[in-house]
C-alpha positions in Angstrom: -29.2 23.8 -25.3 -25.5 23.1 -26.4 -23.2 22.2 -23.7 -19.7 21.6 -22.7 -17.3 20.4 -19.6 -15.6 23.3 -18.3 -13.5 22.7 -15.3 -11.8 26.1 -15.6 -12.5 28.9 -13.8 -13.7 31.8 -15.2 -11.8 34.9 -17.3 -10.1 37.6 -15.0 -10.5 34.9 -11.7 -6.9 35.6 -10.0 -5.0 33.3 -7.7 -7.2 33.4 -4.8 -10.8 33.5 -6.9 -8.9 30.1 -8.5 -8.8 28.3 -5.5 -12.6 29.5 -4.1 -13.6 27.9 -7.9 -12.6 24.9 -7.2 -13.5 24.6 -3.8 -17.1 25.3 -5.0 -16.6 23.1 -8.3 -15.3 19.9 -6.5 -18.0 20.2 -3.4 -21.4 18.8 -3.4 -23.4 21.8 -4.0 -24.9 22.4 -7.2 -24.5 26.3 -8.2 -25.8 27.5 -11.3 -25.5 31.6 -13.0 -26.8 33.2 -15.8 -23.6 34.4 -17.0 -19.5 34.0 -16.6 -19.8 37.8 -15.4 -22.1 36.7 -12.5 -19.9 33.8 -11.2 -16.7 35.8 -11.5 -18.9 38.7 -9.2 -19.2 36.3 -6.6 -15.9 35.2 -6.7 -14.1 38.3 -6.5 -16.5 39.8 -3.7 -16.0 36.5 -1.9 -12.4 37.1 -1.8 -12.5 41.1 -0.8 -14.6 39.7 2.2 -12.0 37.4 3.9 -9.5 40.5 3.0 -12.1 43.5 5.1 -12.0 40.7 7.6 -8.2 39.9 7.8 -7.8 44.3 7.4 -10.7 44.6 10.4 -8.6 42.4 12.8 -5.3 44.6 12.0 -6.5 47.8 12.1 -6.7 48.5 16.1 -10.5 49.2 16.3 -11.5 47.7 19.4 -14.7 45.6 21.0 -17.1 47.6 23.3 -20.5 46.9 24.0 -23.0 49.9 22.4 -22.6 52.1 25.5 -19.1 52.5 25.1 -18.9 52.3 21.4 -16.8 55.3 20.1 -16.0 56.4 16.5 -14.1 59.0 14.4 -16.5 62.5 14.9 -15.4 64.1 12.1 -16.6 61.3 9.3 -19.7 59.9 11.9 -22.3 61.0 14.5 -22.3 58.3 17.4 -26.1 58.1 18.0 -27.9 57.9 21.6 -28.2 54.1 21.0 -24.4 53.6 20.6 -24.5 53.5 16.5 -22.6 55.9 14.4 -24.4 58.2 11.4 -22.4 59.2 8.4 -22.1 63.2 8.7 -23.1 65.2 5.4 -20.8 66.2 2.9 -19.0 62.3 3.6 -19.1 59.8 1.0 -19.6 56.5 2.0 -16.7 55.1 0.6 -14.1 57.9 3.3 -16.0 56.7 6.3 -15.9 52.6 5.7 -11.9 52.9 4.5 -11.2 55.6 7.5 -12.0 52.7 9.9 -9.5 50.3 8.3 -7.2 53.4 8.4 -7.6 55.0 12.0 -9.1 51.7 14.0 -8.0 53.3 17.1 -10.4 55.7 16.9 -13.3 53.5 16.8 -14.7 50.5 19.4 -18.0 48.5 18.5 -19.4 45.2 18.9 -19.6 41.9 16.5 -22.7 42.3 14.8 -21.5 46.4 13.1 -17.9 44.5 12.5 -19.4 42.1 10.3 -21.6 45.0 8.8 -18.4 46.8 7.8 -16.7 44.0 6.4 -19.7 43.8 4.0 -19.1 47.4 2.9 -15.4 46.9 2.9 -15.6 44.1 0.8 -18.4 45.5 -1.1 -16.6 48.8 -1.9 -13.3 47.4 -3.0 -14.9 45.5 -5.7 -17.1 47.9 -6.7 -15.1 50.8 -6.6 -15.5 54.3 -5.1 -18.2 55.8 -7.6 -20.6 53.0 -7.5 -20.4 52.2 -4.2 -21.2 55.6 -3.2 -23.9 56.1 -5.1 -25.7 53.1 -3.8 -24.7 52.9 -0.3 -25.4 56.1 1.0 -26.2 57.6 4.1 -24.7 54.9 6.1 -26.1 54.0 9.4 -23.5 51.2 11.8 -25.9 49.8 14.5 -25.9 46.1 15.4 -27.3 44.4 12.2 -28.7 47.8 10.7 -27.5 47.7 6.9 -28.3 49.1 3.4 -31.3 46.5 1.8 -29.0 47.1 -1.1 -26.5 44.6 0.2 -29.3 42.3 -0.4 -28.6 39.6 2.0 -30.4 36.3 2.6 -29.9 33.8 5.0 -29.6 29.9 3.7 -29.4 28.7 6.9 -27.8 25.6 4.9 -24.3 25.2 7.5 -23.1 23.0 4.8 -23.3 25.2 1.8 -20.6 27.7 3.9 -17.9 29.2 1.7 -15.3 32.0 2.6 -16.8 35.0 2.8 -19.9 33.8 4.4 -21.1 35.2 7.6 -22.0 32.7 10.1 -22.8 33.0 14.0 -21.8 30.9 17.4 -24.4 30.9 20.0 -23.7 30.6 23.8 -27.2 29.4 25.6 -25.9 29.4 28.8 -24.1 32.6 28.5 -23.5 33.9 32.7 -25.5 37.1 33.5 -23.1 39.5 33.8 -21.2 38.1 30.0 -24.8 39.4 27.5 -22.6 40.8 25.1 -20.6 36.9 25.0 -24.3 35.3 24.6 -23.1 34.5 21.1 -20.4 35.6 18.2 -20.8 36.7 14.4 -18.0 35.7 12.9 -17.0 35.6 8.6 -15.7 32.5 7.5 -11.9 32.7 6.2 -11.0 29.5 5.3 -13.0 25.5 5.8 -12.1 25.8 9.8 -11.1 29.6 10.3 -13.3 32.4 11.1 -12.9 36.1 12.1 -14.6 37.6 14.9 -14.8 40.9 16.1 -13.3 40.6 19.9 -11.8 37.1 19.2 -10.0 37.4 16.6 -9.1 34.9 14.1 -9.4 31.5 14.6 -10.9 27.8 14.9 -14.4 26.8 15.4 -13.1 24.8 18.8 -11.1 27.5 19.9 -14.3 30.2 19.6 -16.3 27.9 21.4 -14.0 27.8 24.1 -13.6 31.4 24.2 -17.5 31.4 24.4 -17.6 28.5 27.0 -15.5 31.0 29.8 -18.5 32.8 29.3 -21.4 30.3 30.9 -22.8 30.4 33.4 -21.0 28.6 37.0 -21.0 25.4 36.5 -23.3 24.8 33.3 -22.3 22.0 30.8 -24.4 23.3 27.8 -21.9 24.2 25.2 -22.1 27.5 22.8 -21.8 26.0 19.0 -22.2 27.0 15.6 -25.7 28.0 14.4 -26.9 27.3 11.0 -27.0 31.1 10.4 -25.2 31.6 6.7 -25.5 34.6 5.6 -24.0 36.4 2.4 -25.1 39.0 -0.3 -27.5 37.9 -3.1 -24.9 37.8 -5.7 -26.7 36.8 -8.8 -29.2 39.7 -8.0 -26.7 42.1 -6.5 -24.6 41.3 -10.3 -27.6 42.1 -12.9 -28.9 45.1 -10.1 -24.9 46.8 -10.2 -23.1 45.8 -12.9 -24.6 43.5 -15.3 -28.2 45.8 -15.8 -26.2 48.9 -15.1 -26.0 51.2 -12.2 -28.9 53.2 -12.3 -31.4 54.8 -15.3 -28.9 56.8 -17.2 -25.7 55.5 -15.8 -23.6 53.3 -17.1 -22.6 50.0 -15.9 -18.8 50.1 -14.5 -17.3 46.9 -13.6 -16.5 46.2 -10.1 -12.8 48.5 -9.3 -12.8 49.8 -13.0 -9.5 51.2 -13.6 -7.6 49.0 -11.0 -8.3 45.6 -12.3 -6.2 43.7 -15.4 -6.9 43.7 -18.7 -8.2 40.4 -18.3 -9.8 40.7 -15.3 -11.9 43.2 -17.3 -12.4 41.0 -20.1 -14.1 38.3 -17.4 -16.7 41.3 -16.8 -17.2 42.8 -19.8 -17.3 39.9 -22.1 -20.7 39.7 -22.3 -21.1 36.0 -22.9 -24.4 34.5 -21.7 -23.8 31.1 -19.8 -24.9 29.4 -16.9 -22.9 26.8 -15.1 -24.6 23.9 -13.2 -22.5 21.4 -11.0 -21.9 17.9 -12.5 -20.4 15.5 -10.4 -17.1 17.4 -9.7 -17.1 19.1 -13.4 -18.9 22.7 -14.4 -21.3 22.2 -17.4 -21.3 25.6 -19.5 -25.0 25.9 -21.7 -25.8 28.6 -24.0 -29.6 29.3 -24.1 
């Protein structure tokens, strides 16, 4: 192999995939990609993710536990269990935006927030068309989601980047609190998490939140988990975009027709690379 030191980010990365780059370039971890494409994927849908999240908290949905979850009838069923069905005849796509859009109509608990923020995210990198043809028939229910999403768990705390989802447990949580006995929450920043209920904030400031929450007089504090969960973006790249859509259809980069020229160029340039983590520098080999 041929190689060079690239410390640049990526063609089409805008201001905020910039800073995630270099965050990622000047850690510890090593990350490595088959292609430009693929590392600019997980970029921008790192980005969209904190953005669902910031949208989530300002869109007036509410917290309720599954019993008194409620949602917008004429996009979802609410099922028995408290979880809401995508009606027929709605594309994916209308029901995930029309809870960013009428939040007030809806109430659910932390685990389906963090499931929307995934679509949300998802979707506005991927655009109306694709996303709907891959995500259909949406079902929101606790951690119920499309195996498309492909996610996986590191369970490596120290690997967390924006857009990760990560949880806070509460051991201790008092009996008549279940629905406080922990918190899934998407990272936003090194020390700033959303979470559905909470809000946005801290890692000491959700643990307090959680600590009201224990049990009369117990000293066993709730804390961050090593839970890391995020979408297999090398694999969800060359499944979507990179190996095209499906048999027969062709690959559309992620919000065709809304991006920059050169944000398409980053996904459409076609350049086969891989970049591997050298000391704080990115190493770029052709095969």
């Amino acid at each position: 192999m041929n190689g060079e030191i690239q410390q640049s980010p990526p063609v089409g990365a805008g201001e905020k995939e910039v800073e995630l780059f270099r965050t990622m370039r000047d850690g510890s971890i090593t990350y490595a990609y088959r292609s430009a494409g693929e590392l600019l994927f997980e970029l921008q849908t790192r980005v969209r993710l904190t953005e669902a999240a910031k949208a989530l908290n300002e869109s007036g949905v509410q917290f309720a536990v599954y019993r008194d979850s409620r949602c917008n009838e004429k996009l979802w069923r609410r099922t028995e269990q408290g979880g809401f069905l995508l009606l027929p005849g709605t594309e994916p796509a209308q029901g995930i935006r029309n809870i960013f859009e009428e939040g007030s109509l809806y109430a659910f608990e932390c685990a389906t927030a963090m499931v929307i923020v995934l679509y949300k995210g998802m979707l506005d990198v991927l655009g109306d068309a694709l996303f709907n043809l891959w995500f259909g028939g949406i079902l929101l229910y606790d951690w119920h989601y499309d195996k498309d999403l492909r996610l996986v768990d590191s369970k490596r705390p120290e690997e967390a980047l924006p857009g990760d989802v990560q949880y806070f447990k509460n051991p201790d949580v008092a009996e008549d609190f279940p629905e406080w006995q922990g918190e899934n929450v998407l990272r936003l920043e090194p020390d700033l998490f959303y979470g559905h209920g909470l809000g946005i904030k801290p890692a000491e400031r959700i643990i307090e939140s959680l600590n009201r929450k224990r049990k009369p007089g117990s000293q066993v504090s709730a804390y961050l988990t090593d839970v890391v969960v995020h979408p297999d973006y090398p694999v969800l790249y060359r499944t979507l975009i990179g190996a095209g859509a499906a048999p027969g259809v062709n690959p559309v980069p992620p919000g065709a027709g809304t991006r920059t020229a050169g944000e398409r160029e980053g996904w459409e340039s076609g350049e086969i690379v891989c970049y591997a983590r050298i000391g704080a520098k990115y190493t770029r080999m052709w095969a």
